[in-house]
C-alpha positions as CSV (number, residue, x, y, z in Angstrom):
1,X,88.7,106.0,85.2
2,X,86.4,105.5,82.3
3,X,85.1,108.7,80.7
4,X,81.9,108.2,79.1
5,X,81.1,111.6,77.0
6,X,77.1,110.8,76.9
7,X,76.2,110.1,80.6
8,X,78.6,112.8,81.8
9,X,77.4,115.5,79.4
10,X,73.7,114.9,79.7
11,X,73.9,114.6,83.9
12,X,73.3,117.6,86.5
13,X,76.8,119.3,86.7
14,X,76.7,120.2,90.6
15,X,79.4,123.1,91.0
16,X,81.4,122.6,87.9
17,X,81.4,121.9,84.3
18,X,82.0,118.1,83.7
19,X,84.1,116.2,80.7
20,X,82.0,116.9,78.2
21,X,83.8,120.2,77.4
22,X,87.4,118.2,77.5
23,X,88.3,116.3,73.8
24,X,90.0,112.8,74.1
25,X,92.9,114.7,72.4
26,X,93.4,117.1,76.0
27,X,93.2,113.8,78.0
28,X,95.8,112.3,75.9
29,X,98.0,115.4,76.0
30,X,97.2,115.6,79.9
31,X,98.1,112.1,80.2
32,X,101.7,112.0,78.3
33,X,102.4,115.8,80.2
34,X,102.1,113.5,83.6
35,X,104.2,110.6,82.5
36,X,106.7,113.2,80.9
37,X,107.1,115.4,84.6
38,X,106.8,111.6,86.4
39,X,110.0,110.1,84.4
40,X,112.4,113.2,84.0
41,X,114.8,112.1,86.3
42,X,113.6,108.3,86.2
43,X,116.9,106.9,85.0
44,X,119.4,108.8,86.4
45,X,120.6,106.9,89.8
46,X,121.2,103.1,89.7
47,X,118.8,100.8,92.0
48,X,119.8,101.0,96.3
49,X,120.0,98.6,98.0
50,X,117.8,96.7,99.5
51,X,114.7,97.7,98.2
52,X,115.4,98.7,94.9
53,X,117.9,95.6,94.0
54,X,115.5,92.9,96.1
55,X,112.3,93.8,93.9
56,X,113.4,94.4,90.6
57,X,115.9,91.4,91.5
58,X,113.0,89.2,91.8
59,X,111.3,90.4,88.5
60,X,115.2,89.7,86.7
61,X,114.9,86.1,88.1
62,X,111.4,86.0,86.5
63,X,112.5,86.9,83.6
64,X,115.6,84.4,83.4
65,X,114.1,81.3,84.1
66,X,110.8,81.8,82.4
67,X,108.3,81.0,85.2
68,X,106.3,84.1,85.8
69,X,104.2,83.0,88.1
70,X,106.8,81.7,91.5
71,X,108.5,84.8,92.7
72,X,112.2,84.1,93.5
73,X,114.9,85.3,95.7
74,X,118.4,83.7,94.8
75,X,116.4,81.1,92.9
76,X,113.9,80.5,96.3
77,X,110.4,80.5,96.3
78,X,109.7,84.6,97.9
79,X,106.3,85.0,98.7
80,X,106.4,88.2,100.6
81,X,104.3,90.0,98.5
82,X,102.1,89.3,95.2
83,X,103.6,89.6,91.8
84,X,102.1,92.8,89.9
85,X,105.0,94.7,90.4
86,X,107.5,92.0,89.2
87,X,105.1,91.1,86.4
88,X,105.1,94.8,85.2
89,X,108.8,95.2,86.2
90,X,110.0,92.1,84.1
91,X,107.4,93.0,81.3
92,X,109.3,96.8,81.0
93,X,113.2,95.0,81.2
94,X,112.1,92.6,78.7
95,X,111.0,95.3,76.4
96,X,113.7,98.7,76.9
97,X,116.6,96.3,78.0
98,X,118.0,96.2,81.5
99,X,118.3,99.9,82.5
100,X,117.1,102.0,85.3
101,X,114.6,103.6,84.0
102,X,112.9,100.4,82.7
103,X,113.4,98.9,86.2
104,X,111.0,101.7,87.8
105,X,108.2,101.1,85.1
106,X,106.1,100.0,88.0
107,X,106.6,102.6,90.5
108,X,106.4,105.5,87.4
109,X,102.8,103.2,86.2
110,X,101.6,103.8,89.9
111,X,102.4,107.4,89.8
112,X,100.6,108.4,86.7
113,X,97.8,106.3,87.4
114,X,97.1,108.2,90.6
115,X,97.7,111.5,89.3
116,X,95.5,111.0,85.9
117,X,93.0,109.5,87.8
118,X,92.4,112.2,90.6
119,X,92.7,114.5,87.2
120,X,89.7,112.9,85.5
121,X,87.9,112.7,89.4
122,X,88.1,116.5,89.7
123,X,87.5,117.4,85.7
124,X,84.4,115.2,86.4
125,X,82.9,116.9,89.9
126,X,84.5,120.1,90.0
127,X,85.6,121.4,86.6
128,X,88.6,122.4,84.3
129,X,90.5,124.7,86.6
130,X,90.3,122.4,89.9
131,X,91.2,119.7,88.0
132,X,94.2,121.8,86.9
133,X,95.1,123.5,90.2
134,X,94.1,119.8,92.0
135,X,97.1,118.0,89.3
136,X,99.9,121.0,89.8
137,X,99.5,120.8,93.6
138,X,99.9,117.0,93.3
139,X,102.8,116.8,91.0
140,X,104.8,119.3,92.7
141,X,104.4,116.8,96.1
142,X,107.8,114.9,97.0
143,X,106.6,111.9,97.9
144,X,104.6,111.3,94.6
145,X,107.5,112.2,92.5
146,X,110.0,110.5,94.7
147,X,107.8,107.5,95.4
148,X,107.3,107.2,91.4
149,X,111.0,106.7,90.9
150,X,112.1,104.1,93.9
151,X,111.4,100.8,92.6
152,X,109.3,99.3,95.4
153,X,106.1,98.5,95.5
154,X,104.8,101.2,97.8
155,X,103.7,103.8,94.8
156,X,101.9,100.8,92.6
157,X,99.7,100.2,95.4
158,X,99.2,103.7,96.5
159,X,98.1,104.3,92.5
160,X,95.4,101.5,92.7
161,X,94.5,102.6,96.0
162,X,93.6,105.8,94.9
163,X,92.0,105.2,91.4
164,X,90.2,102.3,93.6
165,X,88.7,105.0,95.9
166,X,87.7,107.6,92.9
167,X,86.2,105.0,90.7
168,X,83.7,104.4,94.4
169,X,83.3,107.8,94.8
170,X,82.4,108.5,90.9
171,X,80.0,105.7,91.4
172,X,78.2,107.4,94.1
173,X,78.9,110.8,92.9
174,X,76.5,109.2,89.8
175,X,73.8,106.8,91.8
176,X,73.1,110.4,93.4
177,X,72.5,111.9,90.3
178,X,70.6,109.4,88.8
179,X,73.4,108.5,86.3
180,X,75.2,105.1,85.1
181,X,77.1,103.9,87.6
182,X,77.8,100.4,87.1
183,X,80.9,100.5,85.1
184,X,82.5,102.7,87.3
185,X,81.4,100.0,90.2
186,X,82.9,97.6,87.8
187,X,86.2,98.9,87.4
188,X,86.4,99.7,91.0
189,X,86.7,96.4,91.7
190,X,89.0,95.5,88.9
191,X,91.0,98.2,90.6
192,X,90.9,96.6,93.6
193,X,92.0,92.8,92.3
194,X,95.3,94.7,90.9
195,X,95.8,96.9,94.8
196,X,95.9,93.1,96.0
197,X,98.1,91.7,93.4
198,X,100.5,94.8,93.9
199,X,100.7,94.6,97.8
200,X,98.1,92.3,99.4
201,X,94.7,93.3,101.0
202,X,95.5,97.1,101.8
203,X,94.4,97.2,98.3
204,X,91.4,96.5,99.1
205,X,90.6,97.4,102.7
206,X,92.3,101.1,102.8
207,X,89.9,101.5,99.9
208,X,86.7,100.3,101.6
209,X,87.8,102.1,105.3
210,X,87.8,105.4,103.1
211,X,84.5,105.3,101.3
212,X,82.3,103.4,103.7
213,X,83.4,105.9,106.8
214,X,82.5,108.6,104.2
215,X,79.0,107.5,103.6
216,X,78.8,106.5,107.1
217,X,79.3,110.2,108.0
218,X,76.8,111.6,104.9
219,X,74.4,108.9,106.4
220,X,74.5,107.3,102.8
221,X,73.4,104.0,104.0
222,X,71.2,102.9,101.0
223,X,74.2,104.1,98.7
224,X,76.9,102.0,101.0
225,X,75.0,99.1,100.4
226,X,74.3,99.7,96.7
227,X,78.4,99.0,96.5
228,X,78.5,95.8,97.0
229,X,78.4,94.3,93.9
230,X,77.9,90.8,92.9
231,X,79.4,90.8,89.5
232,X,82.1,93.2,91.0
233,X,83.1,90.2,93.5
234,X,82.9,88.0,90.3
235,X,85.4,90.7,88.2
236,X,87.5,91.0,91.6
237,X,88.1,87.1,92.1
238,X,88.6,86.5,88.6
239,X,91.5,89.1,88.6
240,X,93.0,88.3,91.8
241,X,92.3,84.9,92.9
242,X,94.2,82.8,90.2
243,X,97.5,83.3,91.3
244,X,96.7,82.7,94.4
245,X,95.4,79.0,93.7
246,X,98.1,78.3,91.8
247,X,100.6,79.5,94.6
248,X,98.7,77.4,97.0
249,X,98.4,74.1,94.8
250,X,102.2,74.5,94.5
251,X,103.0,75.6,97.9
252,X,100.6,74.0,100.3
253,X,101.8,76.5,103.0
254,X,101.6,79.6,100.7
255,X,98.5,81.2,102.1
256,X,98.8,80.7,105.6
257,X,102.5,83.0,104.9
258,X,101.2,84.8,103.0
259,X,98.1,86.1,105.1
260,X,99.3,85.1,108.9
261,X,102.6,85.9,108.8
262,X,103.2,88.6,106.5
263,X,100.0,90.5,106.6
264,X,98.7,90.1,109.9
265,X,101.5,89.0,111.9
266,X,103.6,92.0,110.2
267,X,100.4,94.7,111.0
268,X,100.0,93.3,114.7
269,X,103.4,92.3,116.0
270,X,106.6,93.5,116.8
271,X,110.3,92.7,116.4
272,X,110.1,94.3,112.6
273,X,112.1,96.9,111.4
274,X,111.6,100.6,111.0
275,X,110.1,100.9,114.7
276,X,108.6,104.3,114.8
277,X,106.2,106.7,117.2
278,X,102.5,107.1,116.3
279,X,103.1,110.7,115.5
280,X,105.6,109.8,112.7
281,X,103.2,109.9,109.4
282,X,101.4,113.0,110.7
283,X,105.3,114.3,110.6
284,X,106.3,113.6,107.6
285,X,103.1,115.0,106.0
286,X,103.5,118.2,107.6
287,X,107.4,118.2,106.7
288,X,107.0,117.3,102.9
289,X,103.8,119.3,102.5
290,X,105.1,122.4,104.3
291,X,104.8,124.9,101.2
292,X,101.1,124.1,100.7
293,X,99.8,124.0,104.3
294,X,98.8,127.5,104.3
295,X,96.5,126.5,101.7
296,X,95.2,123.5,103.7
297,X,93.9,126.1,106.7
298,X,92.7,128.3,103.9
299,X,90.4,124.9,102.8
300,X,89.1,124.6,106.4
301,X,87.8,128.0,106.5
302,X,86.5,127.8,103.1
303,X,82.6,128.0,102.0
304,X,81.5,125.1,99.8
305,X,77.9,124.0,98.7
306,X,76.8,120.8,99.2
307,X,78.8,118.5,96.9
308,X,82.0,120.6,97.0
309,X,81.7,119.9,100.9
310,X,81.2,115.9,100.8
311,X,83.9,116.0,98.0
312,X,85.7,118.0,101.4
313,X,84.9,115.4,103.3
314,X,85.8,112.1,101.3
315,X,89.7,113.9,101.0
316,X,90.1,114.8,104.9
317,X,88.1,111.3,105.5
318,X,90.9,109.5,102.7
319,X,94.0,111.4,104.9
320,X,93.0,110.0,108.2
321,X,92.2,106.6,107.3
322,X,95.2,106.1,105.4
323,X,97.5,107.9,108.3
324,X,95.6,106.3,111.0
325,X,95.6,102.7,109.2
326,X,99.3,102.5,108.9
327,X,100.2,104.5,112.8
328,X,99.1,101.2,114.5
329,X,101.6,99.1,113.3
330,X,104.9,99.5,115.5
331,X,106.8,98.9,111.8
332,X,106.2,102.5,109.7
333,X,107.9,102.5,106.2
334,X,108.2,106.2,104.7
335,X,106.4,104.8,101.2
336,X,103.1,103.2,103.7
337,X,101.5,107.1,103.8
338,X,101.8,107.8,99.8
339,X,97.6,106.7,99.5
340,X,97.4,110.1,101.4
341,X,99.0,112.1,99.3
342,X,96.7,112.6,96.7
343,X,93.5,113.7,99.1
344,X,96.0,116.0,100.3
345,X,97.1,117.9,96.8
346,X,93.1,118.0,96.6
347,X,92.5,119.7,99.4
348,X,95.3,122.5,99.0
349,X,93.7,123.4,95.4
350,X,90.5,123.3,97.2
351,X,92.0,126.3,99.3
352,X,93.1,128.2,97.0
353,X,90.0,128.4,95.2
354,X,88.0,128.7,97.8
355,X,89.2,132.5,98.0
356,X,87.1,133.5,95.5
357,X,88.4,136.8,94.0
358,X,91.7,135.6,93.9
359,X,94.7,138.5,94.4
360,X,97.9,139.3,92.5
361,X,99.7,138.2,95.8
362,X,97.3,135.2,96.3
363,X,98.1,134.3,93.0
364,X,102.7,134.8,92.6
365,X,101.9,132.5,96.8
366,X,100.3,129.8,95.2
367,X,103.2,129.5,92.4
368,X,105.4,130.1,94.6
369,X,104.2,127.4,96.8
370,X,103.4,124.7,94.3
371,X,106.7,125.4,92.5
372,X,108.8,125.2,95.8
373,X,107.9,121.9,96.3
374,X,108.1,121.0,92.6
375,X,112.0,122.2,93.2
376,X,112.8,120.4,96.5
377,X,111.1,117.2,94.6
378,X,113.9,117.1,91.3
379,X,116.6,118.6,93.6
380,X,115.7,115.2,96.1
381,X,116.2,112.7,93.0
382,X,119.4,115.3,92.2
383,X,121.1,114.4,95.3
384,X,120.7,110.9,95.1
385,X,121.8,110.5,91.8
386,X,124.9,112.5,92.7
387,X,125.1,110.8,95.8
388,X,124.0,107.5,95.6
389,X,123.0,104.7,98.4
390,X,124.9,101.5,98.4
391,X,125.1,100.2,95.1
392,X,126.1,96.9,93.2
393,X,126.3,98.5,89.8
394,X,130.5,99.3,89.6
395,X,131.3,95.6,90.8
396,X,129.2,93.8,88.5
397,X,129.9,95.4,85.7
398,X,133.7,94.8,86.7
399,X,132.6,90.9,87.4
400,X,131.3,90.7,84.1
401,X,134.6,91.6,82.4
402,X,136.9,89.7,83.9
403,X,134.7,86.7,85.4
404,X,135.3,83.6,82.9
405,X,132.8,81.1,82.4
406,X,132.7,78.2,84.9
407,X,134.4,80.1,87.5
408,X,132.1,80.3,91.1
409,X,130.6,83.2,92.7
410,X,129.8,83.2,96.6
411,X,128.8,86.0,98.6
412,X,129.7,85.8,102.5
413,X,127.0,86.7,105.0
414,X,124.6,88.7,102.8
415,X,123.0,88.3,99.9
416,X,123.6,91.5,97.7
417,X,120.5,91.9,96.0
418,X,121.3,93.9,92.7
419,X,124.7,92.1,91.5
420,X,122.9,89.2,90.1
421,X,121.0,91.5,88.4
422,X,123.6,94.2,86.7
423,X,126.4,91.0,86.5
424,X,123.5,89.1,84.2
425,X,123.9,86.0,86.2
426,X,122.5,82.7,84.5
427,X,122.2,81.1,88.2
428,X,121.7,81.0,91.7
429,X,124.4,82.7,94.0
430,X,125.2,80.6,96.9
431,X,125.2,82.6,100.1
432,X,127.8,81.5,103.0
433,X,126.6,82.1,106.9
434,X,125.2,80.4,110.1
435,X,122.0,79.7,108.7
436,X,121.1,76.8,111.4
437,X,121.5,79.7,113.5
438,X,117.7,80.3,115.5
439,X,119.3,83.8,116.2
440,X,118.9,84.9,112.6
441,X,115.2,84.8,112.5
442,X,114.4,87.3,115.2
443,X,115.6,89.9,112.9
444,X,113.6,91.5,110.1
445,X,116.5,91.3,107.3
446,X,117.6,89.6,104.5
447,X,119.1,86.8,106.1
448,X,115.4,85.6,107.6
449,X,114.0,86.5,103.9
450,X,116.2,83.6,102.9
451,X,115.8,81.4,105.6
452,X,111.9,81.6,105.0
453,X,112.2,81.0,101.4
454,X,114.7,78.1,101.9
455,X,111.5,76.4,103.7
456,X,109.4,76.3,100.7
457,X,112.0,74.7,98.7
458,X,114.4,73.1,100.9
459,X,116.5,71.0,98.1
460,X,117.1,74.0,96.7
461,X,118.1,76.1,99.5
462,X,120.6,73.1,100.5
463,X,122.9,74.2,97.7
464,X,121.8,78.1,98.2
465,X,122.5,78.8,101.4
466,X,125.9,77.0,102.5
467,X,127.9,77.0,105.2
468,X,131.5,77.5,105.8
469,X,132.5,73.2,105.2
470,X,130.8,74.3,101.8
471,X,132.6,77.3,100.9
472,X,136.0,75.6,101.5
473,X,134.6,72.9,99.0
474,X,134.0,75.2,96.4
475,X,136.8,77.3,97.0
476,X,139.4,73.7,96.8
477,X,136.8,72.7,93.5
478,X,138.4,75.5,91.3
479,X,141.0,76.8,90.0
480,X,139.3,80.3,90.0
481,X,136.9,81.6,92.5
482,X,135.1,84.6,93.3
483,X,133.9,86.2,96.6
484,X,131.8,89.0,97.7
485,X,131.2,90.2,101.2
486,X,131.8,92.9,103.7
487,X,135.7,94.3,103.8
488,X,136.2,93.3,107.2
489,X,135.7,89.7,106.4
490,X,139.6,89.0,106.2
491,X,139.2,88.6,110.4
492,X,136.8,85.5,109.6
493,X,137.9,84.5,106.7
494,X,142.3,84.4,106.8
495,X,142.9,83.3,103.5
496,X,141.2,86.5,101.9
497,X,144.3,88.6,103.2
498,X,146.0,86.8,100.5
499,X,143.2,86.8,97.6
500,X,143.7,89.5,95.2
501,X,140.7,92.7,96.2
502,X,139.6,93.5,93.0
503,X,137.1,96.1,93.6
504,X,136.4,97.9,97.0
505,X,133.3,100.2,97.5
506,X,131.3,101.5,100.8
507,X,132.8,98.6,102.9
508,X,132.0,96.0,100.5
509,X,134.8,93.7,98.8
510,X,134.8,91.3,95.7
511,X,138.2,89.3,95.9
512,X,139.6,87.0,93.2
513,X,140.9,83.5,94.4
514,X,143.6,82.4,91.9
515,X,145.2,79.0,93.6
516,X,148.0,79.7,91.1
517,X,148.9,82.0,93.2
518,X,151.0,80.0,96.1
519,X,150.4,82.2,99.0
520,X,146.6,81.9,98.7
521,X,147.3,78.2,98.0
522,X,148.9,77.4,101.3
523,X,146.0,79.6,103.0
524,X,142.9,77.9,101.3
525,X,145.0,74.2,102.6
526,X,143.2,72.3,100.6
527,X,145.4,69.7,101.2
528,X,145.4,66.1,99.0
529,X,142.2,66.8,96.8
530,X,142.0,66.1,93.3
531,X,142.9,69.3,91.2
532,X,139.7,71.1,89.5
């Protein structure tokens, strides 16, 4: 959010001092002090799978072919979401080498800029110590510091969401007080275009549910239309729309998959994964935020003049848009609610200080609360580091030492989204299934990611996605081959009972195929053809 020291020190103050009283050398320190908290644990687990290893997998294959504008999965066009996070992903590996830390450089991004955003909101409209109180209560939250360290795109989107909605808000905060308000307009849209290009239109429209509905209920009609902004369109279209054309003039079909099928198909259908009641975000709020919900009923019961009690009213009208927005979809994601999260941490400061003369006890409760759930955040990331989710990291880095050059990799079944990434590979990894099969795209999985990205480049996916005729081709065409798949792929596939298991981890196998080997010779029968 800009801060512009003239306007705000020369405008009416409402309840609180504004940022006039804060040097650019406190925002700095504030600034790095978030970052710092947001990236403690950052590197400590490798990526999981899938998530982790599809995104920044896509952002590697970025990187190693140079076109940084086609997405790709295994070397196929993968237009499932917009490129932002890859773009930031593949700009962070390219600059601290491929580690994990770099990896989450988006997720971490979207963190801080939530969090130092709602910081300078509240230093703005409220003064020093909410803005303090407001930034502990948020930092402490699990799914913040959680969601700033997963590598998905969930917590870059719910970071322009949120500055989106507090640049608005400022803006209004400052037609009302007869202050400049066009920059902040400006950068709310600018906000916006980068919510899009980080995960479609719910940048945009969560945004504009949450601050129209609140003006609706102020009955600030004159200031809901004072929003829309023709040079903010212009700044918005200029910042989003390009890659879009350019996905389009490349891919004829690109928008109509990337609008029907994976925003509004995905929001109104079913037959997705992750199938979940309507009550299930209202749950997890409730469970993650249970050491600061006494201070949530504290805020309902709470005096407030005026402005603190619209400022009330855009956090609870924030939570329910976002909570509602995302309960109508069959399909619910744990990372979908994390645009609610910072409302929330708002509204628990706001209880707090809405006791006035605040007690000792009052006082050692809110610590206490604040710095439980600033524990059961690091001791979260603690336990997956120490116990991980499925992981590619071990295997590659045993491929890469004793893989020689020329000598094929195939995975069987699955694509295993991290090894390409962690092995360094130079090339496309041909994946072995059914993929004529019509049954495999009535599941939401990887093997219908594929299928769908085959279409948009279907010479490609012929050498991409094989099936079995072409795996014994490759495996005949070498003298050395290597295969990764599930460990109970010797039932399928009989000649692996005789391949050498290299590595063996959580049910998945990478087996080395030596035909110097004479058992696994006669098994492969590759008969009369030539030798590699």
């Amino acid at each position: 959010m800009a801060v512009d020291n003239r306007s705000i020190a020369s405008g009416p103050l409402g309840s609180g001092p504004a940022l006039a009283g804060a040097s650019w050398r406190e925002l700095g320190l504030v600034a790095g002090l978030i970052f710092l908290w947001l990236a403690t644990t950052v590197w400590l687990r490798p990526l999981a799978l899938p998530d982790e290893g599809r995104y920044v997998g896509v952002a590697w294959e970025m990187m190693r072919s140079g076109d940084w504008l086609t997405p790709t999965l295994d070397g196929l066009p993968f237009f499932h979401k917009p490129p932002l996070f890859y773009w930031i992903t593949g700009a962070s590996l390219s600059l601290f080498g491929m580690t994990e830390g770099a990896a989450r450089a988006a997720p971490l991004l979207g963190a801080w800029l939530g969090s130092f955003a709602l910081y300078l909101f509240a230093l703005r409209w409220w003064g020093a110590r909410g803005a303090r109180l407001t930034l502990l209560a948020l930092l402490a939250q699990p799914l913040l510091y959680i969601g700033g360290q997963y590598a998905n795109l969930d917590m870059l989107v719910a970071g322009c969401i949120s500055a989106t909605i507090l640049l608005l808000a400022h803006a209004v905060l400052c037609m009302e007080h007869g202050l400049a308000f066009r920059r902040a307009l400006l950068g709310a849209y600018a906000m916006a275009a980068l919510g899009v290009l980080s995960k479609g239109l719910i940048g945009v429209v969560i945004p504009a549910l949450v601050v129209l509905a609140w003006l609706a209920l102020l009955g600030r009609w004159r200031v809901m239309l004072a929003l829309f902004s023709l040079p903010g369109f212009v700044v918005f279209f200029a910042l989003a729309g390009p890659w879009f054309v350019a996905m389009q003039m490349r891919f004829p079909d690109f928008l109509d998959y990337f609008f029907v099928v994976q925003h509004f198909k995905r929001f109104a259908a079913s037959g997705f994964n992750n199938v979940q009641p309507f009550w299930f975000y209202p749950a997890v709020l409730l469970l993650v935020s249970l050491p600061g919900l006494p201070w949530l009923y504290r805020q309902l019961r709470a005096p407030a003049d005026p402005q603190r009690a619209a400022l009330r009213l855009l956090m609870w009208v924030w939570v329910v848009m976002v909570v509602l927005f995302f309960s109508m979809p069959k399909s619910k994601l744990l990372g979908y609610v994390l645009p609610a999260v910072p409302p929330l941490a708002w509204l628990m400061a706001d209880g707090f200080l809405g006791l006035g003369q605040v007690s000792v006890r009052q006082q050692r409760l809110w610590w206490a609360s604040v710095g439980l759930s600033a524990v059961l955040s690091v001791a979260t990331v603690l336990g997956f580091a120490f116990y991980p989710r499925e992981s590619s990291r071990q295997m590659a880095q045993l491929l890469v030492a004793q893989r020689q050059a020329g000598e094929p990799l195939l995975m069987l079944n699955d694509y295993f989204y991290d090894l390409p990434l962690y092995a360094h590979l130079s090339d496309a990894v041909p994946v072995v299934n059914d993929w004529k099969n019509p049954e495999m795209l009535k599941h939401d999985d990887g093997h219908k990611e594929l299928i769908h990205a085959g279409q948009f480049d279907p010479a490609r996916a012929q050498t991409t996605l094989i099936g079995e005729a072409a795996l014994s081709a490759a495996l005949c065409g070498a003298k050395v081959s290597w295969v990764m798949g599930r460990s109970g792929m010797q039932a399928r596939y009989a000649y692996l009972g005789s391949a050498q298991a290299v590595f063996t981890r959580k049910g998945t196998t990478l087996w080395r195929l030596d035909q110097a080997q004479p058992e696994l010779a006669a098994a492969l029968n590759c008969g009369n053809r030539p030798a590699p």
